[in-house]
C-alpha positions in Angstrom: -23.3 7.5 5.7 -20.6 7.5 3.8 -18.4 10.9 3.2 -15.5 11.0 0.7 -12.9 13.7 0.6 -10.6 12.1 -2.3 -11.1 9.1 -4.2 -8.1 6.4 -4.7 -5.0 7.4 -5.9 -3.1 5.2 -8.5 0.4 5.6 -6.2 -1.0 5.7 -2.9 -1.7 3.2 -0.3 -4.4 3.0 2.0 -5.8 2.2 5.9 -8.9 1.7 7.5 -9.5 1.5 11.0 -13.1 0.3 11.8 -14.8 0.3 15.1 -18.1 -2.0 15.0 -21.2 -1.4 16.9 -24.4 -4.1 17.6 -26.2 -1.6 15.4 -29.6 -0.9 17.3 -31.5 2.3 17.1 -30.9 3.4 20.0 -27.3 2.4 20.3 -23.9 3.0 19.6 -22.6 3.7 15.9 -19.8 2.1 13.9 -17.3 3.5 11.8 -14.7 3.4 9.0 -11.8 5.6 9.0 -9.6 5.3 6.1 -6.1 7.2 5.9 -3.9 7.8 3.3 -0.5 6.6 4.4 1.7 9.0 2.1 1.2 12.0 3.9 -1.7 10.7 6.5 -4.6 12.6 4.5 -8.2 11.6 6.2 -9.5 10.6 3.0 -13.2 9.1 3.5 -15.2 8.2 7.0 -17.9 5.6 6.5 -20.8 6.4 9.8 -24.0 4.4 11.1 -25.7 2.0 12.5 -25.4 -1.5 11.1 -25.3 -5.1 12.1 -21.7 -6.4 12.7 -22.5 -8.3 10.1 -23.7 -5.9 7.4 -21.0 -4.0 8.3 -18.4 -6.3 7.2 -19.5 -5.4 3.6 -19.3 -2.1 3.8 -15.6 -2.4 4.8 -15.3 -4.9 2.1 -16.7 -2.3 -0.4 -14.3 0.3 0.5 -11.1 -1.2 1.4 -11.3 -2.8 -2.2 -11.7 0.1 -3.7 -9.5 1.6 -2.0 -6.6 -0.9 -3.2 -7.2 -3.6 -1.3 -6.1 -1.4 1.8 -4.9 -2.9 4.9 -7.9 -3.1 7.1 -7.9 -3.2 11.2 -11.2 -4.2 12.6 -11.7 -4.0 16.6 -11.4 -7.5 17.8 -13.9 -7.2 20.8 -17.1 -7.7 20.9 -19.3 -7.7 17.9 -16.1 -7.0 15.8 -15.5 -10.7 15.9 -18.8 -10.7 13.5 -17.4 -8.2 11.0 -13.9 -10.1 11.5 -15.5 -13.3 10.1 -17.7 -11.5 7.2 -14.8 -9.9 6.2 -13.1 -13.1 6.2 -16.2 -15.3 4.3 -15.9 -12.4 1.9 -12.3 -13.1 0.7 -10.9 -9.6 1.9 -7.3 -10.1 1.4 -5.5 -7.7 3.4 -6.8 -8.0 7.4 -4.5 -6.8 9.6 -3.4 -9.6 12.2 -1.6 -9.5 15.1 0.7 -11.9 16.8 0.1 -13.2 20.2 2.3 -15.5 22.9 0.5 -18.8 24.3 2.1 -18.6 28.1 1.5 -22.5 28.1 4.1 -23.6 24.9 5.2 -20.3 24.1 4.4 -20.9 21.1 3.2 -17.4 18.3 0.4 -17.4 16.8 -1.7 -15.0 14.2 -5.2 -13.7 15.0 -7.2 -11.4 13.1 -8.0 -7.7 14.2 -6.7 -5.4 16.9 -7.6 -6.4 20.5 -8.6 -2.8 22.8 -7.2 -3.9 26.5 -6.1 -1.7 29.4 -2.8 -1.9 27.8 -3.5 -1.4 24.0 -6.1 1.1 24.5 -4.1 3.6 26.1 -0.9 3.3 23.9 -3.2 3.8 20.9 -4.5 6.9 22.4 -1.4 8.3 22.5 0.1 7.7 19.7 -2.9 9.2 17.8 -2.3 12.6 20.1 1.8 12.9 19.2 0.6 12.2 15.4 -1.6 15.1 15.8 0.6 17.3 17.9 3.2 16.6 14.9 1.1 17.5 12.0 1.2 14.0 10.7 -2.9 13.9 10.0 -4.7 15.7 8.3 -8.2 15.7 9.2 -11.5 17.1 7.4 -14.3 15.5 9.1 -16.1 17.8 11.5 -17.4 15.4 13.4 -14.4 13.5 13.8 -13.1 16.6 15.1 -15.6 17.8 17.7 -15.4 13.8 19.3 -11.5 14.4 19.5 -12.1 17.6 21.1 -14.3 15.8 23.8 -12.0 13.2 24.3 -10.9 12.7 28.0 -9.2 10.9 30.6 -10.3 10.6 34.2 -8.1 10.3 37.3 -7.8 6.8 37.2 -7.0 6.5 33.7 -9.9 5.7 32.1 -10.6 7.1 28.5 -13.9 7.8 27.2 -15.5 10.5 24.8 -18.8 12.3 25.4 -21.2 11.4 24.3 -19.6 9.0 21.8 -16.1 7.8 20.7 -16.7 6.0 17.3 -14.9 7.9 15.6 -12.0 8.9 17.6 -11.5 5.2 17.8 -11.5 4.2 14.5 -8.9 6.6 13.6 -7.1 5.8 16.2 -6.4 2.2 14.9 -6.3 3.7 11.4 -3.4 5.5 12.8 -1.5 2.6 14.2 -2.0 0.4 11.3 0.5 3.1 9.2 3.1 1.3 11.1 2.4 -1.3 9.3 0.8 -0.6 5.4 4.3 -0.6 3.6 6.0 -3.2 5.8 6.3 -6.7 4.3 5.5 -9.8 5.6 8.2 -11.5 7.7 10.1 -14.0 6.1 13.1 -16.3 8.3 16.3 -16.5 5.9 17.0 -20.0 5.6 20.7 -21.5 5.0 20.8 -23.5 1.9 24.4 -23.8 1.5 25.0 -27.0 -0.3 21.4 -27.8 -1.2 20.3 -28.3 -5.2 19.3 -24.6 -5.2 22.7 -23.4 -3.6 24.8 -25.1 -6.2 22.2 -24.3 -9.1 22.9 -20.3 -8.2 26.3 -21.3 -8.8 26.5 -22.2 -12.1 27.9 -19.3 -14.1 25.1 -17.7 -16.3 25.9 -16.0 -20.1 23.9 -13.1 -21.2 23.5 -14.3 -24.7 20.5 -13.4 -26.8 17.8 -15.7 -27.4 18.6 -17.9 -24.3 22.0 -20.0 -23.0 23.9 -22.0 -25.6 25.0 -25.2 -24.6 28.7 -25.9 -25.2 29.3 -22.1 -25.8 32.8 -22.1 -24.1 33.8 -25.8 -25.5 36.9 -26.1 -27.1 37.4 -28.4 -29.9 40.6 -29.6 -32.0 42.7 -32.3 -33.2 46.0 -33.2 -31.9 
């Protein structure tokens, strides 16, 4: 089911955070959380059960038309099926995360956000000091009461009652403001000397209708 508080502004930019489900009957439910980054408005929440991969379109549907938003899909499980529909679809703005190969230590790119013992805590956090700040703005009342039954037991472990879908989904939505205005990384490269470096160099003349050659000539007899 999918509930919309405001529909997509020209001059704002978008999130979703989306926490996938196997999608039986009797099991748990995904859900699509999408966040306006401007001033961290809950803006529509997408709830059911659906196959991972059925799902995938439903995030396709709504992260286009909500601008092509940057989209962060849980990497466990049966996320890795939404993942690669999203993918087969052409969605072109999944959020990816970098990761460290101990053996070459080497970087590489994979798609989607990856819940650990680590991640899954710092997430939770984060999502409480951006609601003890005011910095979301929430309007779903189920989203809501899950937060409210939210809990941690004495050995860390996080867990809501008698679901977390949703809590979870926003949650990522939450970290992936971080990351919606930030551009990709690009390494400057030193091209002093090169054909381009010396091309910059030649002095340009604003002169309508284009450059004219042998504009600064002089020319005479002796």
């Amino acid at each position: 089911m999918l509930t919309i508080w405001e529909e997509p502004q020209r001059w704002s930019g978008y999130v979703l955070g989306v926490d996938t489900a196997e999608g039986l009957g009797h099991g748990d439910y995904s859900c699509i959380q999408v966040i306006d980054c401007k001033d961290g408005k809950q803006v529509a929440v997408w709830h059911g059960r659906i196959p991972p991969d059925e799902l995938s379109q439903e995030v396709y549907n709504l992260g286009v038309w909500y601008g092509n938003a940057l989209c962060c899909v849980e990497a466990n499980n049966h996320g890795l099926t939404t993942i690669v529909g999203l993918r087969q679809l052409g969605y072109p703005n999944l959020y990816r995360r970098r990761t460290l190969n101990s053996a070459n230590q080497r970087t590489s790119s994979e798609f989607g956000w990856l819940t650990t013992r680590t991640s899954k805590p710092l997430m939770i956090d984060e999502l409480a000091q951006a609601l003890k700040n005011y910095e979301l703005s929430l309007f779903d009342e189920y989203t809501l009461a899950e937060l409210r039954t939210y809990t941690r037991n004495d050995r860390g472990g996080m867990s809501g009652s008698p679901h977390d879908d949703r809590v979870m989904a926003l949650a990522m939505a939450n970290q992936m403001r971080k990351y919606a205005y930030v551009p990709e990384y690009v390494q400057n490269v030193d091209d002093t000397f090169t054909l381009d470096w010396w091309h910059r160099q030649i002095p340009r003349n604003n002169v309508a209708g284009g450059s004219i050659i042998g504009l600064n000539s002089t020319r005479g007899t002796v």
